[in-house]
N, C-alpha and C positions, 0 to 999 in steps of 0.2 A: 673962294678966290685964293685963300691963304694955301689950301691943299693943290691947288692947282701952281703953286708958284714952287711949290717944296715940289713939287713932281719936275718942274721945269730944270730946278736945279739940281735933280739927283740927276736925270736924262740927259744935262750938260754934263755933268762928271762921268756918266759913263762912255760917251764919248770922247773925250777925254783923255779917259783911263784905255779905252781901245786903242785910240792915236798913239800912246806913247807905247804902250804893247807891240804896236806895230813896229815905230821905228825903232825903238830901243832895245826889243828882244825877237823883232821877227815873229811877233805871233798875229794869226789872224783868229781875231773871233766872230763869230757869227753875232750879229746884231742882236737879233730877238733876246736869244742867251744876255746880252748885255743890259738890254731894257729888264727884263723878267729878275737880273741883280738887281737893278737900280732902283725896282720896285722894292725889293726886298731888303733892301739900306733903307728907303724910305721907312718903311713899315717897321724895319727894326728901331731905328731913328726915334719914332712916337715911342713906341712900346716902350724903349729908354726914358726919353723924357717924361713918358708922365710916371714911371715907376722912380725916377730921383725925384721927381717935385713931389711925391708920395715919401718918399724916401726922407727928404730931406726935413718936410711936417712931421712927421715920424720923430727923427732923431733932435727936431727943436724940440717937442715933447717930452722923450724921453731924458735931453740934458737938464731939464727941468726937477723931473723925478728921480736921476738919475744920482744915488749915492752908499757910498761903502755902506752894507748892512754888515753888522756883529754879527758872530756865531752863538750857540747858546753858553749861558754860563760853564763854564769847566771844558770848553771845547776850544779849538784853534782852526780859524779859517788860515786855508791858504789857495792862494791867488799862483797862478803861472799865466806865462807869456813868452811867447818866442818871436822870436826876427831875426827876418833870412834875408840871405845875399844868393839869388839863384846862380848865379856867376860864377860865385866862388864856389859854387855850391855848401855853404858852411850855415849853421843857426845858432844863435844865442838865447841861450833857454834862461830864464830867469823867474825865481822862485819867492815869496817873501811870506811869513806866516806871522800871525795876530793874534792876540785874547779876544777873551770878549769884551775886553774895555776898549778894543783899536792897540793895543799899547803890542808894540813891536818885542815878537820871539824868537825873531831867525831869519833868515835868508840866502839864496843861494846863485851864482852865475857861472853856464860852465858855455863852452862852445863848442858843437857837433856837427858833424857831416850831417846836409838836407838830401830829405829824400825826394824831395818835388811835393811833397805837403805837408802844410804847416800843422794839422791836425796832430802827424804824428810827432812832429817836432815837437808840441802842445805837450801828448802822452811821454815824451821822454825827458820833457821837463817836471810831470810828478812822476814819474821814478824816481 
């Protein structure tokens, strides 16, 4: 029943989404096309939700376990991070380094042009 009700209502929305296509930009789409999306929202739809409800057990788990480990004696961890404003296209790269007691060594903030991903933003936060 539940699967039949989430079909009812993606198949409203893609009707819907045609009517205003229609009036608002003049487009006509072929139906089938509309249903065969709507199935395909659906189906994305599940896939999502159950990988956040997976997701979500996950990360209660792991905020549980989840805490600063030390480096070895005589060595220095360091942690980077970055965050971006796609807009502006800019990032803030931000660097902090540790003993092995936790006890604070250094730290760095600078702000860079994004390149559309944060990985490399990441890599030019440890440079």
């Amino acid at each position: 029943m539940e699967n039949e009700f989430e079909l009812l209502v993606v198949v409203f929305w893609a009707i819907w989404h045609v009517k205003n296509n229609f009036l608002f930009e003049s487009k006509k789409v072929d139906p089938l096309i509309s249903l065969v999306k709507a199935k395909a929202v659906l189906e994305s739809y599940k896939r999502i939700k159950s990988l956040s409800e997976s997701h979500l057990h996950n990360s209660l788990v792991q905020k549980q376990q989840h805490q600063w480990i030390p480096p070895p004696q005589g060595w220095l961890k360091i942690n980077v991070d970055a965050a971006t404003n796609r807009e502006k296209k800019s990032a803030g790269l931000r660097v902090i380094a540790r003993d092995s007691t936790g006890k604070f060594v250094g730290a760095a903030v600078k702000t860079s042009q994004f390149h559309e991903d944060v990985t490399f933003a990441e890599v030019e936060a440890v440079e």
